[in-house]
mmCIF file of the N, C-alpha and C atoms, coordinates in Angstrom:
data_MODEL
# 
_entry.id   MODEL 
# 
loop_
_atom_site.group_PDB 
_atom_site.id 
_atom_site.type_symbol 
_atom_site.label_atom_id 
_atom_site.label_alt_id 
_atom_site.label_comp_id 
_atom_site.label_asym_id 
_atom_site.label_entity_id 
_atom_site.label_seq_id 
_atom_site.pdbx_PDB_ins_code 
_atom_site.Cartn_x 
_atom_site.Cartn_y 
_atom_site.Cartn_z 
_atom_site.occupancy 
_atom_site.B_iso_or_equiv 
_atom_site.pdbx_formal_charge 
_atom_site.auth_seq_id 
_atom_site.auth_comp_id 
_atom_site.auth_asym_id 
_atom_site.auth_atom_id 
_atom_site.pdbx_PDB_model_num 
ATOM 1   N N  . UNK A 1 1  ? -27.318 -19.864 41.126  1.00 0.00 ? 1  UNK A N  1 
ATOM 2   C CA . UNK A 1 1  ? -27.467 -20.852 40.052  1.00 0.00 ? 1  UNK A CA 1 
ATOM 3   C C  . UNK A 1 1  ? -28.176 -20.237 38.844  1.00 0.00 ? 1  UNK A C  1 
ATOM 4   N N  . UNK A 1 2  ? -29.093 -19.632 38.804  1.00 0.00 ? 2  UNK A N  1 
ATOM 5   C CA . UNK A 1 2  ? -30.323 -19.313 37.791  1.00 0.00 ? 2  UNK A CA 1 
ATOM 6   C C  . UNK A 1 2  ? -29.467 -17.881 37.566  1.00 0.00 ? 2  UNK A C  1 
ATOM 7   N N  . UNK A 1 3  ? -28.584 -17.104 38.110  1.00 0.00 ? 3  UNK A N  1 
ATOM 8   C CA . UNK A 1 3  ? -27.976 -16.041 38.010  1.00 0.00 ? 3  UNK A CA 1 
ATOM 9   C C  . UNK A 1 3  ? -26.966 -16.322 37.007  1.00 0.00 ? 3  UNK A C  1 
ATOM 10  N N  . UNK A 1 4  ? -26.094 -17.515 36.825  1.00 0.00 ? 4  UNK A N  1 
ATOM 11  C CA . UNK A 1 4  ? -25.191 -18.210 35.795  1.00 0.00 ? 4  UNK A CA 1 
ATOM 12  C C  . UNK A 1 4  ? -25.786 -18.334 34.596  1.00 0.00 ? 4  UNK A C  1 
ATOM 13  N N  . UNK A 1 5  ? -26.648 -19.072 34.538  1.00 0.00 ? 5  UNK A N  1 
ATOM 14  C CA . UNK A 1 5  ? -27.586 -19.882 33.640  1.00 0.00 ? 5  UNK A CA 1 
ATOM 15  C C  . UNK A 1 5  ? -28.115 -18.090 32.368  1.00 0.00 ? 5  UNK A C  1 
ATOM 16  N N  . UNK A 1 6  ? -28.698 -17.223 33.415  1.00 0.00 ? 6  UNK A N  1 
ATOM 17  C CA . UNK A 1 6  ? -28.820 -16.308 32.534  1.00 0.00 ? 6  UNK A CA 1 
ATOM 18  C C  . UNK A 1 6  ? -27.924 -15.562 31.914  1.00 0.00 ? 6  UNK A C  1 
ATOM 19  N N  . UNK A 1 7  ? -26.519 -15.647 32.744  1.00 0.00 ? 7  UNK A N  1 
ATOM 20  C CA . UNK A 1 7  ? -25.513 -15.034 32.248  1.00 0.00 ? 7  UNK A CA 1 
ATOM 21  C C  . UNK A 1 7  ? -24.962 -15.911 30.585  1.00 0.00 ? 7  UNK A C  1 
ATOM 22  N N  . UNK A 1 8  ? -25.226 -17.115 30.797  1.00 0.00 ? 8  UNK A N  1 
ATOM 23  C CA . UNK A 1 8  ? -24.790 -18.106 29.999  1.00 0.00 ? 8  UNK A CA 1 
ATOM 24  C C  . UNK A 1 8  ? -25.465 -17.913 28.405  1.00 0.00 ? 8  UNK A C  1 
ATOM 25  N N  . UNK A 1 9  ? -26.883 -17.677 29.072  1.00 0.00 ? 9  UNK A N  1 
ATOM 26  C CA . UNK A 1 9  ? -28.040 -17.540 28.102  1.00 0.00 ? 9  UNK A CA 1 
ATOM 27  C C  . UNK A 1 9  ? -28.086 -16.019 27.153  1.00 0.00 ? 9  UNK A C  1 
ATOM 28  N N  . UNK A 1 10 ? -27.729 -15.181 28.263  1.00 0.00 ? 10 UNK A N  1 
ATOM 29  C CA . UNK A 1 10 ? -27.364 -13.946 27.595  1.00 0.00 ? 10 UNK A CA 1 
ATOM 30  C C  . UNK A 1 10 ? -26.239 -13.793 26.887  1.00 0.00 ? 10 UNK A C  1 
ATOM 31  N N  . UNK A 1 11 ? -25.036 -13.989 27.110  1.00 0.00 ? 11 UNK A N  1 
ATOM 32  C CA . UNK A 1 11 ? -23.755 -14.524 25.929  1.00 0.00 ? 11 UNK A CA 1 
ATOM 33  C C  . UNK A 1 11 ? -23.755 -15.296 24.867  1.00 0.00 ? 11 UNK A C  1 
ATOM 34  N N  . UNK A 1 12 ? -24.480 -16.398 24.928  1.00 0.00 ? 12 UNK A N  1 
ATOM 35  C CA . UNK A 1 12 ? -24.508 -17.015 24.035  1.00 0.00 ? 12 UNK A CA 1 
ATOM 36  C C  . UNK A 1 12 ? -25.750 -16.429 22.864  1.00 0.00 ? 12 UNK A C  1 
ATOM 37  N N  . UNK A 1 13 ? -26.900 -15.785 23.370  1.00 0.00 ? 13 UNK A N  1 
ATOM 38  C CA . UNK A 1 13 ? -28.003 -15.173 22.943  1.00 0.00 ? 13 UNK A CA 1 
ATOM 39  C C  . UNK A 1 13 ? -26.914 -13.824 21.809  1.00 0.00 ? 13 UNK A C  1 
ATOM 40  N N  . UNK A 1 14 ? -26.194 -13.149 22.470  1.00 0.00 ? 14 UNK A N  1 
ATOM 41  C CA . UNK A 1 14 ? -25.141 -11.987 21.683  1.00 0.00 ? 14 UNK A CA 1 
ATOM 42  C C  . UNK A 1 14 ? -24.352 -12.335 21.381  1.00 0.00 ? 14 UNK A C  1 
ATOM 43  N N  . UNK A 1 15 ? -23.780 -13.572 21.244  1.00 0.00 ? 15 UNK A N  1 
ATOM 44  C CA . UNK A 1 15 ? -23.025 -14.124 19.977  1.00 0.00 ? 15 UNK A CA 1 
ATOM 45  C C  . UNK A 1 15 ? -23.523 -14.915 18.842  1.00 0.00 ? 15 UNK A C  1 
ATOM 46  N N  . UNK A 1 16 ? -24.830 -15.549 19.066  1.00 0.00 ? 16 UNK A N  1 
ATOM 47  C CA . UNK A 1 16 ? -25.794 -15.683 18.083  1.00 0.00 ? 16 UNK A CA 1 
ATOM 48  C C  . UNK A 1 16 ? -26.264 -14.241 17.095  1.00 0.00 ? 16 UNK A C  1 
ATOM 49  N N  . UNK A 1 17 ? -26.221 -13.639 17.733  1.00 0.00 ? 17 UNK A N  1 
ATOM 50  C CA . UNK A 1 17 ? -26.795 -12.332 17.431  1.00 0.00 ? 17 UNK A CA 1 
ATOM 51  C C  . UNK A 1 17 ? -25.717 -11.715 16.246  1.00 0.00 ? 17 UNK A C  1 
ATOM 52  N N  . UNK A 1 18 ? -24.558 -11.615 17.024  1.00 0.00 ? 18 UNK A N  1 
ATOM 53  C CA . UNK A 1 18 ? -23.431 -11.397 16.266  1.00 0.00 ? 18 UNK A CA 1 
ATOM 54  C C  . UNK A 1 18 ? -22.843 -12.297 15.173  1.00 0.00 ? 18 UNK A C  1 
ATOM 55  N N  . UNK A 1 19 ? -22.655 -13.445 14.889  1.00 0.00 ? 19 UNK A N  1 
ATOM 56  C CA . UNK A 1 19 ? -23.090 -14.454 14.179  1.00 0.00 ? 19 UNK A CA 1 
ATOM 57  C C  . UNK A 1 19 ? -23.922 -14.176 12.881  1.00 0.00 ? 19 UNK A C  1 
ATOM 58  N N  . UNK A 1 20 ? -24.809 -14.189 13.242  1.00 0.00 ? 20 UNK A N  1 
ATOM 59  C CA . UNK A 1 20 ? -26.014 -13.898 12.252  1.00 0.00 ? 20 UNK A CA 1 
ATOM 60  C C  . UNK A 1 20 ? -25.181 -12.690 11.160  1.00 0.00 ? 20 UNK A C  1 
ATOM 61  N N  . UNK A 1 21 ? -25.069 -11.763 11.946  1.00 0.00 ? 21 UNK A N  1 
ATOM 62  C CA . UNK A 1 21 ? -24.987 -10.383 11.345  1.00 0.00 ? 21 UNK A CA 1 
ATOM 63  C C  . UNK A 1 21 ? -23.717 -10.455 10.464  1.00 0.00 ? 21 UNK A C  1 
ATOM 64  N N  . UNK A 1 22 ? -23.103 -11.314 10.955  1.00 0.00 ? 22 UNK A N  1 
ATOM 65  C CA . UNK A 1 22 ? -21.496 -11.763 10.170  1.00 0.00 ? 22 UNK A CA 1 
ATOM 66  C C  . UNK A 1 22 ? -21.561 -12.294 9.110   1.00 0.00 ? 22 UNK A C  1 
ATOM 67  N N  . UNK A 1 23 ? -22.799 -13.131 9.049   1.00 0.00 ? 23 UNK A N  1 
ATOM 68  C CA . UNK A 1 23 ? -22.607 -14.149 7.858   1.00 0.00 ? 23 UNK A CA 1 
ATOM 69  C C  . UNK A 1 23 ? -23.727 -13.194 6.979   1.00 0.00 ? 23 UNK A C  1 
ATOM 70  N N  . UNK A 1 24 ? -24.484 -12.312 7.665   1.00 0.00 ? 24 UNK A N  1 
ATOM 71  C CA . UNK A 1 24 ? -25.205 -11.503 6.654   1.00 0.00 ? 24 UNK A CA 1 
ATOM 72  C C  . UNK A 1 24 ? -24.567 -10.344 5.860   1.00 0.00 ? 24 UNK A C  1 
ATOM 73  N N  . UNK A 1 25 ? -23.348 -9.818  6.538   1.00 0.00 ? 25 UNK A N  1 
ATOM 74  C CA . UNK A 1 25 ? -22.419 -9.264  5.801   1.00 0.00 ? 25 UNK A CA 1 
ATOM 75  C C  . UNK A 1 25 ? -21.099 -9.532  5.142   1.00 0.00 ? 25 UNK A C  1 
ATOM 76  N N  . UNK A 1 26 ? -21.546 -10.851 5.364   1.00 0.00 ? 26 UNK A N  1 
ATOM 77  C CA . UNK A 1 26 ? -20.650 -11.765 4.795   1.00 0.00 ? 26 UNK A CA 1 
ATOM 78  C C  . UNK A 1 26 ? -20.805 -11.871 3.060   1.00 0.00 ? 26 UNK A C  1 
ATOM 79  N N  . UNK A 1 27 ? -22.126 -12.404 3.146   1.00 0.00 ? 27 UNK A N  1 
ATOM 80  C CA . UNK A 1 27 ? -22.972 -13.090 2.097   1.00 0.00 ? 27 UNK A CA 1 
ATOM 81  C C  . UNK A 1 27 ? -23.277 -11.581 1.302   1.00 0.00 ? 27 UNK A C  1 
ATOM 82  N N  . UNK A 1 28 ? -23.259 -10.071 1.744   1.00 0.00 ? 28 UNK A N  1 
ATOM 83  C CA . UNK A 1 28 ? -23.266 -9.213  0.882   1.00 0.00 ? 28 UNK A CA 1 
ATOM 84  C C  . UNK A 1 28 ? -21.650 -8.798  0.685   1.00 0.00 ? 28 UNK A C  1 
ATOM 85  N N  . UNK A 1 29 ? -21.029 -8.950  1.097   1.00 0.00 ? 29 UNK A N  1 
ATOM 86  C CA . UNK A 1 29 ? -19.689 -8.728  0.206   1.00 0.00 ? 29 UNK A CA 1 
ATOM 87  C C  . UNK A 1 29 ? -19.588 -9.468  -0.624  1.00 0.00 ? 29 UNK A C  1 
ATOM 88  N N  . UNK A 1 30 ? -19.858 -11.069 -0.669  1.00 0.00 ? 30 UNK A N  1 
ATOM 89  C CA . UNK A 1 30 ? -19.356 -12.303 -1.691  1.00 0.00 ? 30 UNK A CA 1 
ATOM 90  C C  . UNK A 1 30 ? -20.424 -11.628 -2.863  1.00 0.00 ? 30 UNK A C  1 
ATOM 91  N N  . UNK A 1 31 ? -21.256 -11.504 -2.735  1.00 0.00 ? 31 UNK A N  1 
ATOM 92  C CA . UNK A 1 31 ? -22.059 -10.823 -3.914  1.00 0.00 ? 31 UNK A CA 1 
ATOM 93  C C  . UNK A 1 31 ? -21.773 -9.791  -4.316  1.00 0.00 ? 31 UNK A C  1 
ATOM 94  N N  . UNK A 1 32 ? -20.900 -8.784  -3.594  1.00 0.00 ? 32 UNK A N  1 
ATOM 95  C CA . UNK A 1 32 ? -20.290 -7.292  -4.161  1.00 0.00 ? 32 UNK A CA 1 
ATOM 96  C C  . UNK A 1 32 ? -19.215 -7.918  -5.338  1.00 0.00 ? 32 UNK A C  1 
ATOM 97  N N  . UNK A 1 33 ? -18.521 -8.877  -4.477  1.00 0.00 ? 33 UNK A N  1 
ATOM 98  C CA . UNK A 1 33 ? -17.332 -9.228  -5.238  1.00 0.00 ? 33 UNK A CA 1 
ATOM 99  C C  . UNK A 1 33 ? -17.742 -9.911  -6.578  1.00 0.00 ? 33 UNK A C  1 
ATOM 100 N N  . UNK A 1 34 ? -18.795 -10.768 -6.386  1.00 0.00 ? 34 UNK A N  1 
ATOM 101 C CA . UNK A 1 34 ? -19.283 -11.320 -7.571  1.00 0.00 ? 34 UNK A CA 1 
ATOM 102 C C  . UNK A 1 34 ? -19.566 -10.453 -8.776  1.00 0.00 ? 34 UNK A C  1 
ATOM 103 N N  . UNK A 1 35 ? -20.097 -9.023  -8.292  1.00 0.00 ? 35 UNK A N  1 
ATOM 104 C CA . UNK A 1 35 ? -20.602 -8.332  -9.531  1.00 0.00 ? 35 UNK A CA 1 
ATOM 105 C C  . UNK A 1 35 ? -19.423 -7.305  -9.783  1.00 0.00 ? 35 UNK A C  1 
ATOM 106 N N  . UNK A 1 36 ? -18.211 -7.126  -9.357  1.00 0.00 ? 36 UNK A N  1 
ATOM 107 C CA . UNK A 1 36 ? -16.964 -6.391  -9.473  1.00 0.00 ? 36 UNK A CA 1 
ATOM 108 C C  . UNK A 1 36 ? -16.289 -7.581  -10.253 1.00 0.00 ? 36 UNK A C  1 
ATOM 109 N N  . UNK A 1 37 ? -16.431 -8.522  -10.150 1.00 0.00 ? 37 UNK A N  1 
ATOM 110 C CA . UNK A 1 37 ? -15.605 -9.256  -10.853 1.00 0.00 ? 37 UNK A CA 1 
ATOM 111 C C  . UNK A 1 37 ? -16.740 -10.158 -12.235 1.00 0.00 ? 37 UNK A C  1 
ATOM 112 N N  . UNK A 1 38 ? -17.907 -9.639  -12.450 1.00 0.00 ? 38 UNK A N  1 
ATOM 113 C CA . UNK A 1 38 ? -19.118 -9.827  -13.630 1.00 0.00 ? 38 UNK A CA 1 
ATOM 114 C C  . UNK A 1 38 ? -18.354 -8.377  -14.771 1.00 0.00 ? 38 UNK A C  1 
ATOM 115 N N  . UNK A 1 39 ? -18.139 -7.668  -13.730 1.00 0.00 ? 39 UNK A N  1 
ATOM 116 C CA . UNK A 1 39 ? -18.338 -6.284  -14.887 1.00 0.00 ? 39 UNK A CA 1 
ATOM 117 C C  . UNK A 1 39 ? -16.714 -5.981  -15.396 1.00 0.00 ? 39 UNK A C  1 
# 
């Protein structure tokens, strides 16, 4: 039971993880593009 639960906790923990990092390189391209398309 508690062997699931961590498996559950750990997947979801590294797709949070991954997540994050997506929308943080997300949010620096939309700003690349912003200043390629300023200049």
């Amino acid at each position: 039971m508690s062997k699931t639960v961590a498996k559950k906790t750990k997947k979801t923990g590294f797709s949070y993880e991954k997540s994050k990092y997506r929308i943080k390189y997300l949010n620096r391209f939309k700003n690349l593009k912003k200043l390629i398309d300023f200049s």
